[in-house]
N, C-alpha and C positions, 0 to 999 in steps of 0.2 A: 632926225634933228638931234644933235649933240644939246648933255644937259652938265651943267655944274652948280651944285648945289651945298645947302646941309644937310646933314640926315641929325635925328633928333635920337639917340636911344637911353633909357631907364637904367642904371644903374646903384647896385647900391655901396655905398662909402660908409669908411670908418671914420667918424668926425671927432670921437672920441674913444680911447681903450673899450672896447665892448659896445661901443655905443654905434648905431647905425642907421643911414639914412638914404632914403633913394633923391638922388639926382639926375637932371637930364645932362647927357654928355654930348655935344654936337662937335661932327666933324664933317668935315670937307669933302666932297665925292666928285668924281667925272662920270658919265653914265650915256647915255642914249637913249631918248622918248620912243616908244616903242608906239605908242597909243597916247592920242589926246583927245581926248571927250569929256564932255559935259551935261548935265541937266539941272534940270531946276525942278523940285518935289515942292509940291503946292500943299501948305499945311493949315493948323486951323491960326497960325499966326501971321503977322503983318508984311514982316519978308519972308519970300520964301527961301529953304534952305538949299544952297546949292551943295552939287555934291558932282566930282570927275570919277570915270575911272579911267584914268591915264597909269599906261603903267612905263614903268623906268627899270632898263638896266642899266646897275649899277656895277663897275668893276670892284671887288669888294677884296678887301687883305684881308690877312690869314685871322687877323684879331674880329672884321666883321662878322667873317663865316661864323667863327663862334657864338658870337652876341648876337644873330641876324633876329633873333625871338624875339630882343629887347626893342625892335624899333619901331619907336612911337609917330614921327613925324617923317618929312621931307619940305623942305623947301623947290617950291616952282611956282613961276609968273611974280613973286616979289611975295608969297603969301605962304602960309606953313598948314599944308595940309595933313591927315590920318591917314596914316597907314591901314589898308583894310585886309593885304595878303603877304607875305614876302615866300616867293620860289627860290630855292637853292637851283641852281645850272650852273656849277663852277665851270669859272672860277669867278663868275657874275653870280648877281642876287636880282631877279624879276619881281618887283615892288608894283602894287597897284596901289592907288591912292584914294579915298574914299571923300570926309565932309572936312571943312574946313576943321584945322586943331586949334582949342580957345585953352590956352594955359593957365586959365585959374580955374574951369571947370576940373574934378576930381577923374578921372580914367579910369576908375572901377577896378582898375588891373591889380 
């Protein structure tokens, strides 16, 4: 199954002379589903937490290979999931996807 998405990754910006700040930078990818799965983890709360590991190749340019560390999300099925692994296999990147990504929780990263 052919995928086109966003991919989400972490960078950081100079918003002022010396001044710095991390931003999410999203760009635009073509890629192929490689694996699409799902579960649902039964917790001590009211929904349970779903969670895929679908993973995507992503054809990736020369600027992703670089930053592939940085990537926090991927967009698939209209919803913005966590990144839980990304594989280098150039001149693709093998991305697995983990729990839904909620952006005003803090990323620990």
């Amino acid at each position: 199954m052919k995928w086109y998405g966003q991919l989400g990754y972490r960078e950081s910006v100079e918003v002022e002379p010396g001044v710095w700040e991390d931003q999410i930078i999203e760009v635009n990818k073509y890629g192929d589903v490689l694996r699409n799965f799902s579960s649902n983890q039964q917790g001590a709360k009211i929904n349970d937490n779903i969670s895929v590991s679908n993973q995507i190749s992503i054809i990736a340019d020369p600027n992703l290979l670089k930053s592939f560390h940085k990537i926090i999300y991927i967009t698939f099925g209209g919803a913005k999931w966590r990144v839980s692994t990304v594989e280098v296999q150039y001149p693709r990147l093998i991305v697995t996807l983990g729990s839904l990504y909620v952006e005003d929780e803090d990323d620990g990263d």
